[in-house]
C-alpha atoms as a printed R data frame, in Angstrom:
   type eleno elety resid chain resno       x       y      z
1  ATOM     1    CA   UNK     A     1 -57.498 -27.592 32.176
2  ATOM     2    CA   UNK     A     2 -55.644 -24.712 33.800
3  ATOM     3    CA   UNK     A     3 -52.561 -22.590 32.463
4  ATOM     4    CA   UNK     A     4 -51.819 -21.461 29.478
5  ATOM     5    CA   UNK     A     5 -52.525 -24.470 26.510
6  ATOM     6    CA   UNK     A     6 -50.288 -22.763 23.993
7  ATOM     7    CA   UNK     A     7 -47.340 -24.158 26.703
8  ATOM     8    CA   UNK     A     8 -48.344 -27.335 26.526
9  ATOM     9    CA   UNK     A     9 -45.424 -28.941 24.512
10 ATOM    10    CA   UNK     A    10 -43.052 -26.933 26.769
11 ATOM    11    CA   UNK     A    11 -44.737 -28.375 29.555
12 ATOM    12    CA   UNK     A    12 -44.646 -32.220 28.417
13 ATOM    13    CA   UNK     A    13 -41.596 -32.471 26.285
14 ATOM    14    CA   UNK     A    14 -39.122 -34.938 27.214
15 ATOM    15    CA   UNK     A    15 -35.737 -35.003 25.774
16 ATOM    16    CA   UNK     A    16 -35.155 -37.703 23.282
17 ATOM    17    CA   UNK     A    17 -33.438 -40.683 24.519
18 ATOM    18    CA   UNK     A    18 -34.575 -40.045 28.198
19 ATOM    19    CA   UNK     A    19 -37.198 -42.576 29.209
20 ATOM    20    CA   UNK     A    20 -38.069 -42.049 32.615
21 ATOM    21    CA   UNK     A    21 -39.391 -44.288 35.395
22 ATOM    22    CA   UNK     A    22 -40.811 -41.920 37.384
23 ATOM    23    CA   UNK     A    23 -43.183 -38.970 36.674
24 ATOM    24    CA   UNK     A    24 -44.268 -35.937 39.484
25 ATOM    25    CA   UNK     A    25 -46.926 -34.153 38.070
26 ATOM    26    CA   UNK     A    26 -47.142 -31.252 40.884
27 ATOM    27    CA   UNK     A    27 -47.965 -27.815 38.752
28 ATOM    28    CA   UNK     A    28 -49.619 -26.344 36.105
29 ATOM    29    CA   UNK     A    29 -51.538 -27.885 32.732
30 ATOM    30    CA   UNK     A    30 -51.894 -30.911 35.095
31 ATOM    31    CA   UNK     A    31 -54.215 -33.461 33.138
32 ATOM    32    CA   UNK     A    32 -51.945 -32.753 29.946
33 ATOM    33    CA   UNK     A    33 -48.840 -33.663 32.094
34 ATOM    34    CA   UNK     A    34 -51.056 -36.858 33.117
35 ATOM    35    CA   UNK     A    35 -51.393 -37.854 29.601
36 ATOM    36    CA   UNK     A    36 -48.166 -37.512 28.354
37 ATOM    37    CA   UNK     A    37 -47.442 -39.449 31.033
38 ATOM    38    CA   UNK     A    38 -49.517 -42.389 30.220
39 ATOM    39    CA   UNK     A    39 -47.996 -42.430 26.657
40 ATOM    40    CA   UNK     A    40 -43.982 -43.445 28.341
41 ATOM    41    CA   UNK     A    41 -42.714 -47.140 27.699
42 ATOM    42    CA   UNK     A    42 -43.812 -49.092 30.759
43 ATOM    43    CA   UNK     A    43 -42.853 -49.828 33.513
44 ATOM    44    CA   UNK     A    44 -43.851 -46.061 34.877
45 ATOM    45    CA   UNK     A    45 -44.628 -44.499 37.703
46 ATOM    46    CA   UNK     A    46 -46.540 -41.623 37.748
47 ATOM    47    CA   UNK     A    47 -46.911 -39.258 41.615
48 ATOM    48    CA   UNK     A    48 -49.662 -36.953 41.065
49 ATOM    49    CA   UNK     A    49 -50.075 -34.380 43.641
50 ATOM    50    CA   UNK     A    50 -53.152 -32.596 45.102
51 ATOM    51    CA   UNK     A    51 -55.128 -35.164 43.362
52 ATOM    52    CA   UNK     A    52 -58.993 -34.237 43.528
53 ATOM    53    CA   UNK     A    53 -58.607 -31.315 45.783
54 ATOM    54    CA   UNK     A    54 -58.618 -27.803 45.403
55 ATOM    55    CA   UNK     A    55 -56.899 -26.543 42.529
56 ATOM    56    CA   UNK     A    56 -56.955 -29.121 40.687
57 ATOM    57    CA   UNK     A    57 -60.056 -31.310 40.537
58 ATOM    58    CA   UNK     A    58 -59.907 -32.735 36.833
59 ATOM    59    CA   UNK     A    59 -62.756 -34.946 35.887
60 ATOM    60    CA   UNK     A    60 -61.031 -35.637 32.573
61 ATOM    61    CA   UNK     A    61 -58.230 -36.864 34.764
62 ATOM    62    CA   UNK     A    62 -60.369 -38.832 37.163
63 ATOM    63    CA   UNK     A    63 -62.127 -40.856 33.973
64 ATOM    64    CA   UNK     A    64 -58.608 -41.588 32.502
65 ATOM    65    CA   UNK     A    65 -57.324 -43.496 35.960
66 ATOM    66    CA   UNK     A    66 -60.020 -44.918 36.385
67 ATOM    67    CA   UNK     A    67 -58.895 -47.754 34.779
68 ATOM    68    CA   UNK     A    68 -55.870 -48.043 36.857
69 ATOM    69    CA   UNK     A    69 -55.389 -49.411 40.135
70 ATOM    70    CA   UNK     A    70 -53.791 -46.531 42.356
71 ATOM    71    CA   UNK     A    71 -52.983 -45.575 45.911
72 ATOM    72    CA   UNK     A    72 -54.087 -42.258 47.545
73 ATOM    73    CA   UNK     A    73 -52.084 -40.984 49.961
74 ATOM    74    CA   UNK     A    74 -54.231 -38.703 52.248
75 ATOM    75    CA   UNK     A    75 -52.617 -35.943 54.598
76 ATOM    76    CA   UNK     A    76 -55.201 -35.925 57.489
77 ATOM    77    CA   UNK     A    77 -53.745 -32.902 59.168
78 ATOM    78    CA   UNK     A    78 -53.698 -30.667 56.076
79 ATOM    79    CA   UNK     A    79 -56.744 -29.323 53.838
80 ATOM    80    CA   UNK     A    80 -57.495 -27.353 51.306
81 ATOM    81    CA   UNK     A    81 -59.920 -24.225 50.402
82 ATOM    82    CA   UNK     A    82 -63.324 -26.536 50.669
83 ATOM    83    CA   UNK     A    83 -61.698 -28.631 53.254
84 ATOM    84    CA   UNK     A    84 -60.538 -31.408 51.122
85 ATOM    85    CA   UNK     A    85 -57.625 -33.491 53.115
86 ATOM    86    CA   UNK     A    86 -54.499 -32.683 50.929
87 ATOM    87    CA   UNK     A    87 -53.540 -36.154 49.049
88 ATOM    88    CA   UNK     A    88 -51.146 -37.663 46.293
89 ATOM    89    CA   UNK     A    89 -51.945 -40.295 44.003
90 ATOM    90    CA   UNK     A    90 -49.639 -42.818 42.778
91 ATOM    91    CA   UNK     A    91 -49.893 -45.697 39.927
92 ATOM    92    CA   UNK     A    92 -47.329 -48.137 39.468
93 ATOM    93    CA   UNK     A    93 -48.134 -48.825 35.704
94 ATOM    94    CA   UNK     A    94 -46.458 -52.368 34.151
């Protein structure tokens, strides 16, 4: 977990009476974005970027979707640090 965990609330709060569709997790305090996210009324669908590349290689996050059937969207032009193609994950959760 990276960032500051006293923000977390301010991170994942959503206003009540929004229920969103769609969730971009693409900063900090990433794998408590990514459970938040899991907790939203279904249908959702949650865009994680930089999944399992530098910066943000979460095994806590990796054991949670692992249940989930995702897609990986791999930029083959673009790596990271350690040479990790640059890639987004996506789960269309019903």
């Amino acid at each position: 977990n990276e960032g500051d965990q006293s923000k977390v609330e301010y991170y994942t709060e959503i206003p009540e009476g929004i229920k969103p569709d769609i969730v971009v997790i693409d900063s900090i305090l990433r794998h408590e974005c990514l459970l938040k996210a899991l907790t939203l009324p279904r249908p959702v669908t949650i865009i994680h970027d930089n999944w399992k590349q530098d910066g943000f290689i979460c095994p806590s996050s990796e054991k949670v979707m692992e249940q989930y059937e995702g897609k990986v969207f791999i930029e083959e032009r673009h790596t990271d640090n350690h040479g990790n193609k640059w890639s987004t994950a996506t789960w269309d959760l019903k």
